[in-house]
N, C-alpha and C positions, 0 to 999 in steps of 0.2 A: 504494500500500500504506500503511495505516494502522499506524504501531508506532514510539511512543513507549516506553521501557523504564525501568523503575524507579515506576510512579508507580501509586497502589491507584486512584484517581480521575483519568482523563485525560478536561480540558475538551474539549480538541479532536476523541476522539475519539467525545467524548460528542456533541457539536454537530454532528459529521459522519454520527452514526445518527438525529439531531431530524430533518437537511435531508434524508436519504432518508426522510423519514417521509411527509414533507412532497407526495412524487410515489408512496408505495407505495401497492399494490393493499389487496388484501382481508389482515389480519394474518397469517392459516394462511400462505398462502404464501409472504408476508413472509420469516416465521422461517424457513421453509427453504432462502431465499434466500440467510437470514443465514449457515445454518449452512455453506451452498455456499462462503461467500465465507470464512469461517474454514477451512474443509478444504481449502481452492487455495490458502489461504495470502496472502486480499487482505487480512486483518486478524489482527496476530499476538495471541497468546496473552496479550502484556502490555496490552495495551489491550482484550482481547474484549470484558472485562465492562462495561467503558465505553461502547462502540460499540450494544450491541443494549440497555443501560439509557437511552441516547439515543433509540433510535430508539421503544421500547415507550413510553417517555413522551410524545415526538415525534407518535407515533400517538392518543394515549388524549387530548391536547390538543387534536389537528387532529380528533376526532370531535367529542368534549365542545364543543369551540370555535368551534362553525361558527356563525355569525352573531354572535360575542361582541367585542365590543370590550374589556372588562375583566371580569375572576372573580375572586371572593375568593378566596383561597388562604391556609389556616391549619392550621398543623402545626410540625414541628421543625424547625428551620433547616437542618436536614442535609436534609431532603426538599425544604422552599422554595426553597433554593437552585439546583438540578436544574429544577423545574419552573417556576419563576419567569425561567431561562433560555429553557427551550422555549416557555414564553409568549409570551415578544418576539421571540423566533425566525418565530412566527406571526402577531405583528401583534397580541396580544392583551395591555394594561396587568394586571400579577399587582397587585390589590391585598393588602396583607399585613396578615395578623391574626395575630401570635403565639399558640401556643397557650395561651400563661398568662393575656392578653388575654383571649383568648374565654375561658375558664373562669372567669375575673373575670368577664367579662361574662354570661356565663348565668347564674352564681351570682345575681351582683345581680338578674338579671329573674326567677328561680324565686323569690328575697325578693319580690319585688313582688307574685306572682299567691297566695303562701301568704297567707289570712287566720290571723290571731291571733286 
């Protein structure tokens, strides 16, 4: 049973819905697997949202990621964090572009392609 109590963000239970990610089937069923496993109570209420945010990322990596050995990854550090986990989880290098980064840097290349 999964349940850590107190915490809005559990690592662990987040890593333990990447590694069932890792051998689930087709998603549909997945989720209802999930939802099986919260109503018998293998995963409590204080970690739920951790567990199946693990496993949907878990999922969306191990499709996106199949033959990948590294992916840019650029967003909020609240997001990069999560998926920069599940990355290495998989075998796959999270290269990081902050999002202020890249806005920097597209700014710069749209100056480049505008003539004056």
């Amino acid at each position: 049973k999964i349940c850590i109590r107190n915490s809005a963000y559990n690592e662990v239970a987040f890593l333990k819905g990447v590694t069932a990610a890792k051998t689930a089937g087709h998603l549909l069923n997945s989720l209802f697997h999930l939802r099986a496993e919260y109503l018998f109570r293998k995963i409590c209420s204080e970690t739920f949202h951790s567990y199946p945010s693990g496993f949907l990322i878990g999922h969306e990596v191990k499709e996106a990621g199949r033959g990948c050995s590294e992916i840019f990854l650029c967003g909020s550090e609240e997001l990069m964090t999560p998926y920069a986990g599940a990355m290495k989880h998989f075998g796959i290098s999270p290269a990081i572009v902050s999002a202020e980064e890249a806005t920097v840097r597209g700014l710069f290349k749209l100056s480049e392609e505008i003539p004056y």
